[in-house]
Structures are given as structure tokens and as C-alpha cells.
N, C-alpha and C positions, 0 to 999 in steps of 0.2 A: 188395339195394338196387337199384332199379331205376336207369337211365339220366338220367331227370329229376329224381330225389332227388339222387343225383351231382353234376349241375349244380347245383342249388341251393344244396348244401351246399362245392362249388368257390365258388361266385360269394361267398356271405356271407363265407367263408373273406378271397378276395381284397378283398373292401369291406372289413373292419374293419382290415386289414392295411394299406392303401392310406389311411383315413382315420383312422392309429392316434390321434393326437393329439387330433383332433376326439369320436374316442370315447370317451378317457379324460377328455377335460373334459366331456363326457355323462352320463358312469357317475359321474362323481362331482357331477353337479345332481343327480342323481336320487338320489344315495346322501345326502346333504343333506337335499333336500327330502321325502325318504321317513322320513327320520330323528328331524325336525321332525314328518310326520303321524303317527308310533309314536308319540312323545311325547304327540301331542294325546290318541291314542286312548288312550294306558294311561294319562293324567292323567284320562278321560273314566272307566275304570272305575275309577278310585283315587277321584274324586268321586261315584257311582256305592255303592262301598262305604262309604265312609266315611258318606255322607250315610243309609242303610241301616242300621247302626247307630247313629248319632246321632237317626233319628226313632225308634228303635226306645226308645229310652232318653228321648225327650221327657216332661219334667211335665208336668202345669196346677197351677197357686200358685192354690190359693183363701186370700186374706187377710181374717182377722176382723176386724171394731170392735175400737175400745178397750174391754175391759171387758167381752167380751160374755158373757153368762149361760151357765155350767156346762149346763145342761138344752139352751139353744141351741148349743152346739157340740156334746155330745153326739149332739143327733137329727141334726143334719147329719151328724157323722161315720157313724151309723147308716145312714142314706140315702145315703150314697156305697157304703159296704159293700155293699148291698144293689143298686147299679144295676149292670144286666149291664155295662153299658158301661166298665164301671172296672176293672182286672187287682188296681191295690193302692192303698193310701191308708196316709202318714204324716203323723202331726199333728207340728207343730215348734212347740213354746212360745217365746214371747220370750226365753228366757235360751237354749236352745239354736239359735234363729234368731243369737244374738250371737257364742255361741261359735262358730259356723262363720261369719260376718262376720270375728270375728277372726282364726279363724285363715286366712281368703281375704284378705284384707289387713297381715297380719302386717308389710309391710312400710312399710307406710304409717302412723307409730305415730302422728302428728298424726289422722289421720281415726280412729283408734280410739278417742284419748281425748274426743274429741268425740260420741260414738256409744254410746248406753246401752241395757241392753233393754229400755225402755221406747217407744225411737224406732222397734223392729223390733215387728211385729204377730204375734202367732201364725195357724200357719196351716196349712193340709192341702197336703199334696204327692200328686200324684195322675196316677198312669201308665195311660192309657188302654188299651184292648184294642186299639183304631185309634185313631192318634193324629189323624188326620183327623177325630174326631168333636168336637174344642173346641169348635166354634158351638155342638152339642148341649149341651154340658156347662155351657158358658155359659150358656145360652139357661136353662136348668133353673136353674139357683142363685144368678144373677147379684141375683136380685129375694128372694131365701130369709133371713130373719132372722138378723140378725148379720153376713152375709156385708160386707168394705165393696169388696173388687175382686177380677176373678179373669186372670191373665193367664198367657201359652202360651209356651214359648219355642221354638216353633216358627218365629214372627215373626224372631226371632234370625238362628235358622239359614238361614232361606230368604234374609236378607241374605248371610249367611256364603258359604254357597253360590252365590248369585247373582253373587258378587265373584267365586269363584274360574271358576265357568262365564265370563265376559268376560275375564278371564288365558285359558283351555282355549282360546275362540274367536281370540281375536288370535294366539296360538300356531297356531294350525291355516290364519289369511289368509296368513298368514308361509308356514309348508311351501305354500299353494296358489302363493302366485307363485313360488317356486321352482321347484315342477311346472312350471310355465308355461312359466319359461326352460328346464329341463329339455328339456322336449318343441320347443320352438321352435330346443335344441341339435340336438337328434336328427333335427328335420323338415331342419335347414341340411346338416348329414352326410348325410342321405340323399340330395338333389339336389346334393351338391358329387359323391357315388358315382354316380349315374345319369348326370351329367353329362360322368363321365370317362368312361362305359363309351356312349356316344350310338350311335358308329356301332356296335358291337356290336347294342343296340335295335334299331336301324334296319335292319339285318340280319335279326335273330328275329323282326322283324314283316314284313318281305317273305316269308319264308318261311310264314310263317303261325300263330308263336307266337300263342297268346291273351293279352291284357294280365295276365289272372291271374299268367300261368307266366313273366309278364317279370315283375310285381312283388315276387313270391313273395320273392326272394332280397333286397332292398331291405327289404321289410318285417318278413323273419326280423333281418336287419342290426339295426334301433333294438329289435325284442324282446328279443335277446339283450345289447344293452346294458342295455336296461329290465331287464331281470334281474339282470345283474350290480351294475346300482345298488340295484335291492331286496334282494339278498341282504346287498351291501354295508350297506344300512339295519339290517339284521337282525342283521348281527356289532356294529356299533356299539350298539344296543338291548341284547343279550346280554352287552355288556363292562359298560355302565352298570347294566344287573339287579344282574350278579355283583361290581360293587365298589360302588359310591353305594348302591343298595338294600340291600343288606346291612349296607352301615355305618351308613346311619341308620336300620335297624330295630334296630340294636344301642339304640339311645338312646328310639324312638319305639314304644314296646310298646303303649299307649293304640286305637292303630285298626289292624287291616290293611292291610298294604302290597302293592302289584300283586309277583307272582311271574314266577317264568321259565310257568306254568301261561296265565298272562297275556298274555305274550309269543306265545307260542305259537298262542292264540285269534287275536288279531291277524295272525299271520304271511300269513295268507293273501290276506288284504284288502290287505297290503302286496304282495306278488308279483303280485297280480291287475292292483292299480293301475297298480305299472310296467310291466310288459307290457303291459298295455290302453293308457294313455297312448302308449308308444312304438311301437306299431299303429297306433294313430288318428293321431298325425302320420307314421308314416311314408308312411303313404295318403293324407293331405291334399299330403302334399310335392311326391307325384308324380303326383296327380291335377293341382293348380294348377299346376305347372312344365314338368311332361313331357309329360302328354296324350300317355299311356302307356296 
């Protein structure tokens, strides 16, 4: 290790030592607010999957007239069979439209006994090959004999979804101001460090140090905090995998749940961040303060 590594690694050594307090209220904004961006990002592929198989499993409800003619549901079922567009099609009579009414309401026995299979239409259930194609599907049968509406519950979900993307976002403004203060911790430690060490600067720039070789050691200073608040982010992430995730995959079998596989993907984006962040103000710090 050469001479100027030495120094570098002396000086950061004596800054984090000298501004210990300051850095451990650093490492732990950034362990916070990095904690809070994992959350957003693994909420982001938790909505991500989830949302993947639930369009994956979207109907379209074509609902018949009262009454409508045996020959006209027939051809209709025929011509759904037959459109590439379509993976499968189930016809659901008014009495088995009721029994699964009832038993999705089961607990609701006033709305049951008010509710006959006369009030439910029969009707084809029908899983598209792309469930992006309902306009098309529409657009074809909407005007076809017998038909009396045909509806998507895709509509559904893109609310469903939409709610929980504006939770995902508010989550992620939250981790950004904490970054904020983070970095705004880390830009104050770094000029509270250059400031104790002034006449030394003043020194290594009469001599003819370049600014790089004077900031070097300042700006390794908030990395290595940035880091250890990322990491810090990361063991917190990996404690919540291994107990919360786990326990409620015990109960929530219906969708996939983000894994430690998950964690993992993310990891890097998390370390990049806090480093990067604790760079970028350690170099605004002593760019505006020191004119270094």
C-alpha cells in the first residue's frame, strides 16, 4: 500500500473517530431511510406479482337475456370456442350463478333470502389468451343475440391496484426525506471534520496537494457511513423476510410473497444508493464550505 493510501486511510480512520456521535446519528438516518426505500421496492415487486397473476386469471362475464333461446346460447357458446382470442369459456346457469352467490355470501343470510335464481342471469365466463384484448371481445358480442352486458374485472383490479401503488408511493416520499436528512447528517459531519483539521488543509495545499488528495479522505468518511447505514438497511430487511414474511405466508397461500431471492435483487440498489448519496454530499459539503 503505497504512502498516499496510508494517509487516506489514517485520516478517514481519525474523522469517524473524532466525529463518532455525529456518525452514528448518520448511519442510523440512512439505516431508516434505506429501510423504508427496501420496503417501497419489495412492496413494488410484491404488487408487481401479485398483480401478474391476478391479470393472468382475469374473466369477461358475458351476461344473457331473460329467457334467451337454447339455439342462441348455443351459437354464441360455439363462436367463443372457436375465437383464437379466447384460452376457455364456462357457461354458468342461474341456479349455479346462485349457488356460488350463496355460498360468497353465506354470511349475509338477509341478502340471501331475498335473492332467487331468477334475479342471477346466466352467463359464459371467459379467460382471454391476453386479457388486454376485452375492447375486442366486447366490441364483437356486445351487439350478438341474446347477449344483454358483458363486463371485465379488470376495471376492478386496476382500482385494487391503483390504491395500493399510492400506499407504495407515500411509502417511498417518507424513505426520500429521510435520505434527505440523512445526507444533510452526513454533508454537517463532514465540514464539522474538515473544519477541525483546517490548518492541516492549509498546510497540504501550500505544499502543493491537489484538492482531489485533500478530499479523498472526507469523502471516503460519509461513504463509509453510507454503507454501514445500507448494510444496516439490509439486516433489518432480512430480519423482517425471516420472521413477518414467513408468518404470514403461513396463512396467505393464495399469491406469492417477495422472498429473501427478492431481497437480494434489491440489495444492490440499496448499497449504491447510500454510497452515492454520502459522496454526493460529502462533495457538495466541502465544495460550498471549504473551497478545497
Amino acid at each position: 500500500m503505497g504512502p498516499r493510501w496510508r494517509y487516506t486511510l489514517a485520516e478517514l480512520g481519525k474523522g469517524l473517530r473524532a466525529n463518532l456521535l455525529m456518525t452514528v446519528a448518520t448511519i442510523l438516518t440512512v439505516t431508516v431511510s434505506l429501510t423504508l426505500g427496501g420496503v417501497g421496492l419489495l412492496a413494488q415487486r410484491q404488487v408487481d406479482q401479485t398483480s401478474r397473476l391476478f391479470y393472468s386469471q382475469v374473466e369477461v362475464s358475458i351476461f344473457l337475456q331473460a329467457d334467451v333461446p337454447e339455439e342462441q346460447r348455443a351459437s354464441l357458446q360455439d363462436e367463443l370456442n372457436a375465437n383464437p382470442q379466447v384460452e376457455s369459456v364456462l357457461y354458468e346457469s342461474s341456479e349455479e350463478a346462485f349457488a356460488r352467490f350463496q355460498e360468497l355470501f353465506a354470511d349475509d343470510e338477509a341478502l340471501v333470502e331475498n335473492v332467487s335464481p331468477a334475479d342471477l342471469p346466466e352467463s359464459f365466463r371467459v379467460k382471454l389468451v391476453d386479457p388486454e384484448n376485452f375492447q375486442v371481445i366486447e366490441s364483437q358480442y356486445a351487439a350478438w343475440p341474446g347477449v344483454h352486458d358483458i363486463t371485465d374485472q379488470r376495471a376492478l383490479l386496476d382500482r385494487f391496484f391503483g390504491l395500493l401503488n399510492a400506499f407504495k408511493l407515500g411509502g417511498w416520499a417518507v424513505a426520500a426525506l429521510q435520505l434527505f436528512g440523512g445526507a444533510a447528517l452526513i454533508a454537517n459531519t463532514i465540514r464539522l471534520s474538515a473544519f477541525a483539521r483546517r490548518e492541516q488543509i492549509g498546510i497540504m495545499k501550500l505544499v502543493g496537494a491537489t484538492n482531489w488528495y485533500i478530499r479523498l479522505p472526507f469523502i471516503m468518511e460519509g461513504v463509509v457511513a453510507g454503507l454501514i447505514g445500507s448494510v444496516g438497511a439490509l439486516l433489518l430487511l432480512t430480519i423482517g423476510e425471516l420472521t413477518l414474511i414467513d408468518a404470514v405466508s403461513d396463512y396467505v397461500t393464495f399469491i406469492p410473497l417477495v422472498g429473501l431471492d427478492d431481497l437480494v435483487a434489491i440489495a444492490p440498489l440499496l448499497l449504491l444508493t447510500g454510497a452515492g448519496v454520502a459522496a454526493l454530499a460529502s462533495f457538495v459539503s466541502l465544495r460550498r464550505f471549504l473551497d478545497v
